[in-house]
C-alpha positions in Angstrom: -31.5 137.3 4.6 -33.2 135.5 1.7 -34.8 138.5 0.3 -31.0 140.0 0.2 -30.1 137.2 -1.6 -32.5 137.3 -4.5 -32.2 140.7 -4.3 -28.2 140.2 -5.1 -28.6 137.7 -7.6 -31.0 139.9 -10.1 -28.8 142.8 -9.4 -26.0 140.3 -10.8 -28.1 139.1 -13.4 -28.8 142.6 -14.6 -25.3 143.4 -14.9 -24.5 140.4 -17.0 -27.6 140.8 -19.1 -26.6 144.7 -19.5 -23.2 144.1 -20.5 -21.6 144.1 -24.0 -18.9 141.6 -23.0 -18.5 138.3 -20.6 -18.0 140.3 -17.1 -15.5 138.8 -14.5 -16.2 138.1 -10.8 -14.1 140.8 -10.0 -16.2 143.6 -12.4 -19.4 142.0 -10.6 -17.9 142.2 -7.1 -16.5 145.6 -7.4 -19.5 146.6 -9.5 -22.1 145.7 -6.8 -20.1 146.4 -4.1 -20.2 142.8 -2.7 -17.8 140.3 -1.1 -16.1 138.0 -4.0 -17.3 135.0 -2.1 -20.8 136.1 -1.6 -20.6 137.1 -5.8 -19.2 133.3 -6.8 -21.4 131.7 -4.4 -24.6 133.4 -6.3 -22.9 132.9 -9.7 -22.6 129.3 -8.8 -26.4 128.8 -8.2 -27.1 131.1 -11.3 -24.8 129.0 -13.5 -26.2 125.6 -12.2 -29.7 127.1 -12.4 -28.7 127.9 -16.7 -29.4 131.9 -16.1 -25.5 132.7 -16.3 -23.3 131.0 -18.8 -19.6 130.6 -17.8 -17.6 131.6 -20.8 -13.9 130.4 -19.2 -11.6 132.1 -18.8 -13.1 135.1 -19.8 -16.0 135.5 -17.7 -20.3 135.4 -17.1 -22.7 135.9 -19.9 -26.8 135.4 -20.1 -27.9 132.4 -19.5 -30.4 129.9 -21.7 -33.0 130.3 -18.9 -33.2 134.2 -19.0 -33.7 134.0 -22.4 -36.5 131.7 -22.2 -37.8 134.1 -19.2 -37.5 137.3 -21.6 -39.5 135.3 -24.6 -42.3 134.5 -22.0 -42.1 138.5 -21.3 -42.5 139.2 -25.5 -45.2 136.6 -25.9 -47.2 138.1 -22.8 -46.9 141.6 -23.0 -45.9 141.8 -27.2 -43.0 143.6 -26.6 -40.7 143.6 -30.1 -37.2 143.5 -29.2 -34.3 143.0 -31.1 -34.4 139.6 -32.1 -38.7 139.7 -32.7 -38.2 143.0 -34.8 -35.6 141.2 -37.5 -37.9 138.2 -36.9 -40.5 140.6 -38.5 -38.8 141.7 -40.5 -37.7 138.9 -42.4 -41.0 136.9 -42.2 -42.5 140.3 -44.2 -39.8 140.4 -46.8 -40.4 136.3 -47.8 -44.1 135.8 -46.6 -42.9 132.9 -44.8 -42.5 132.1 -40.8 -39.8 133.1 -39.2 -38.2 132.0 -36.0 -35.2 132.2 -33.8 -34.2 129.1 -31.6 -31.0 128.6 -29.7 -29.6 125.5 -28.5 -30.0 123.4 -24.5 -28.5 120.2 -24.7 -29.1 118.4 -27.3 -32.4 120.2 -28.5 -33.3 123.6 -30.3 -35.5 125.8 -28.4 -37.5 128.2 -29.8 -37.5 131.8 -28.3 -38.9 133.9 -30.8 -41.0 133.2 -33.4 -42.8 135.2 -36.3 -46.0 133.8 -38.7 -46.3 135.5 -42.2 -49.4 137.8 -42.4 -51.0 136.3 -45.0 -51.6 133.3 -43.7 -48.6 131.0 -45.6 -47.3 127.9 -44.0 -47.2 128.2 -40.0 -44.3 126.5 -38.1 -46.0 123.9 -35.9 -44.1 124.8 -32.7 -44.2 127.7 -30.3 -42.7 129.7 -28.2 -40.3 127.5 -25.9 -41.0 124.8 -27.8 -38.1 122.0 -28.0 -37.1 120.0 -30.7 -34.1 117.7 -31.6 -31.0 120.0 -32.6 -29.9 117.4 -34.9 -32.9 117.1 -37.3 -33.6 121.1 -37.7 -32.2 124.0 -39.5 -31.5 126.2 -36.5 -30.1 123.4 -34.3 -27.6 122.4 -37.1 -26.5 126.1 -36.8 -26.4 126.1 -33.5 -24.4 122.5 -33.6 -22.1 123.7 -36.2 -20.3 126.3 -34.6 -19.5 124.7 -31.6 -16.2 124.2 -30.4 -14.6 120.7 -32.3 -14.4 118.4 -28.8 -18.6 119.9 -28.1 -19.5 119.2 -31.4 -18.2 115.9 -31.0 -20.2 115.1 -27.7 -23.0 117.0 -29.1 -23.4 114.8 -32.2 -22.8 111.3 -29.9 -25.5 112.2 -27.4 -28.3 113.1 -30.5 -29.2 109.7 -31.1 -28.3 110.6 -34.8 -29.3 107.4 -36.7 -25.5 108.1 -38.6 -23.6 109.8 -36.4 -20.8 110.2 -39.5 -22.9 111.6 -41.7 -24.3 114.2 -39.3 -21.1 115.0 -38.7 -20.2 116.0 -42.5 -23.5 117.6 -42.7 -22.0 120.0 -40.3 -19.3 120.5 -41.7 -20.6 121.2 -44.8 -23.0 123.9 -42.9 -20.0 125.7 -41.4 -18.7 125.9 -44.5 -21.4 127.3 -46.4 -22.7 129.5 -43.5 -26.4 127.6 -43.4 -28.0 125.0 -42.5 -31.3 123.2 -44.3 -34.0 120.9 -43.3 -36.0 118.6 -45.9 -38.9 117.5 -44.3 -36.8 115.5 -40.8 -39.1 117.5 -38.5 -42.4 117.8 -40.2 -42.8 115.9 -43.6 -43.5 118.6 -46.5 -41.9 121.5 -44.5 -38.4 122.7 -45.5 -36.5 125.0 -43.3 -33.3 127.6 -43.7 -31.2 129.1 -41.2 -28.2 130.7 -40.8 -25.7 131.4 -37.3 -26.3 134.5 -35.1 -23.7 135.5 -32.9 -22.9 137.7 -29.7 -19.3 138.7 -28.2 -19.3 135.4 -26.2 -19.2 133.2 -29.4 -22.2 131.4 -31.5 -25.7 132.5 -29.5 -28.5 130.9 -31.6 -29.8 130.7 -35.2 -32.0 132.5 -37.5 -34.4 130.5 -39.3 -37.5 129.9 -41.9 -39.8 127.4 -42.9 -41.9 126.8 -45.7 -44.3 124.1 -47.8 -41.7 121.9 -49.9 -42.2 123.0 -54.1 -43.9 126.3 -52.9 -41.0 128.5 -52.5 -39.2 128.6 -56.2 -36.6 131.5 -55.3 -34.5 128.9 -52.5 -31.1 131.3 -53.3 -32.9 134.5 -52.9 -34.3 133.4 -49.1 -31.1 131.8 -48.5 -29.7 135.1 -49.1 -32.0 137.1 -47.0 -32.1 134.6 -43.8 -28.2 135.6 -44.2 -28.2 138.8 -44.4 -30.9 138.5 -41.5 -28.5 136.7 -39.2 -26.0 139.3 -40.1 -27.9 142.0 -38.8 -29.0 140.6 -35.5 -25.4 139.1 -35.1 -24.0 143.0 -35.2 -27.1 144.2 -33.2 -26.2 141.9 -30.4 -22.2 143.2 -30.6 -21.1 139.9 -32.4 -18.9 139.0 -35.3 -20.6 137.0 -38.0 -18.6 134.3 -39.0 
């Protein structure tokens, strides 16, 4: 009986993470061929586990947790996926580190991440690594885009030393379409990042980092972290907005 259950619940997953769209209980039921109870029951443990998103009223997207499962699968086995192969990409084009980090509560986590080959300035963290939302790049982007009442209980449960003027930082980051960091996480390191989305909304953020003073053309890899987000956005099936 248990090993029907797991075995249900990664068939559900796998639909979910195969879709191009939120699917509904009743795509997964009829889908798999299960009871509608038996399908909310797993969804429930799923969603309270962070594997499934619920994305009311719409339906079930990939969860924070399968993400953080498929970046242990990349960093073990080196498989480049979408989001590693733009990663790539990007950190060629600037000689810089790139990275990719979505957010879990009040913190950035970082799924993806991509050093420059010649050496450069190397992003402290790693893979899975967890840092405040509210003092990097990617977790401003991440913050930004959130719907007005999250943003709201987002910024109140940071422990922002100014809750106001994190708050006008992002709106000033939605506005612009990226977000910067000066040195809040790791003194003499700035960062850049812009939004990446998929067809459930805002999915995580794009970002780069680099030695303060060292990296004269800001505009030009403002532009191409951008761009970068861009492309990933419309890989996933997204709208960049």
């Amino acid at each position: 009986m248990a090993s029907t259950s797991v075995t249900r619940a990664l068939r559900i997953l796998t639909l979910v993470a195969h879709a191009d769209k939120p699917v509904t209980l009743k795509q997964i039921a009829e889908e798999l061929e299960i009871p509608k109870s038996t399908a909310h029951g797993i969804l429930r443990d799923l969603t309270g586990e962070r594997f499934i998103d619920v994305c009311e009223p719409v339906g079930y997207t990939v969860g924070l947790k399968a993400f953080e499962v498929g970046a242990a699968h990349l960093r073990i086995a080196g498989v480049s996926g979408v989001i590693s192969s733009e990663l790539v990409e990007l950190s060629r084009a600037l000689d810089i580190t790139a990275h990719y980090a979505v957010l879990d509560g009040t913190e950035a986590v970082y799924l993806c991440k991509q050093d420059p080959v010649n050496a450069g300035i190397q992003l402290a963290s790693s893979l899975g690594a967890r840092l405040p939302s509210h003092l990097t790049a990617v977790g401003k982007c991440c913050l930004a885009w959130l719907r007005p009442e999250d943003v709201a209980e987002h910024v109140h449960s940071t422990g922002a030393e100014d809750p106001g003027r994190l708050r006008e930082e992002l709106l000033r980051v939605r506005e612009h379409g990226h977000a910067t960091d000066d040195g809040q996480v790791a003194s003499g390191v700035q960062c850049i990042a812009a939004p990446v989305f998929d067809p459930a909304g805002p999915r995580g953020a794009v970002g780069i980092s680099y030695l303060k003073g060292g990296f004269p053309e800001v505009d030009t890899a403002t532009e191409a972290v951008r761009k970068s987000a861009a492309r990933l956005t419309a890989k996933l099936g997204g709208v960049q907005r």
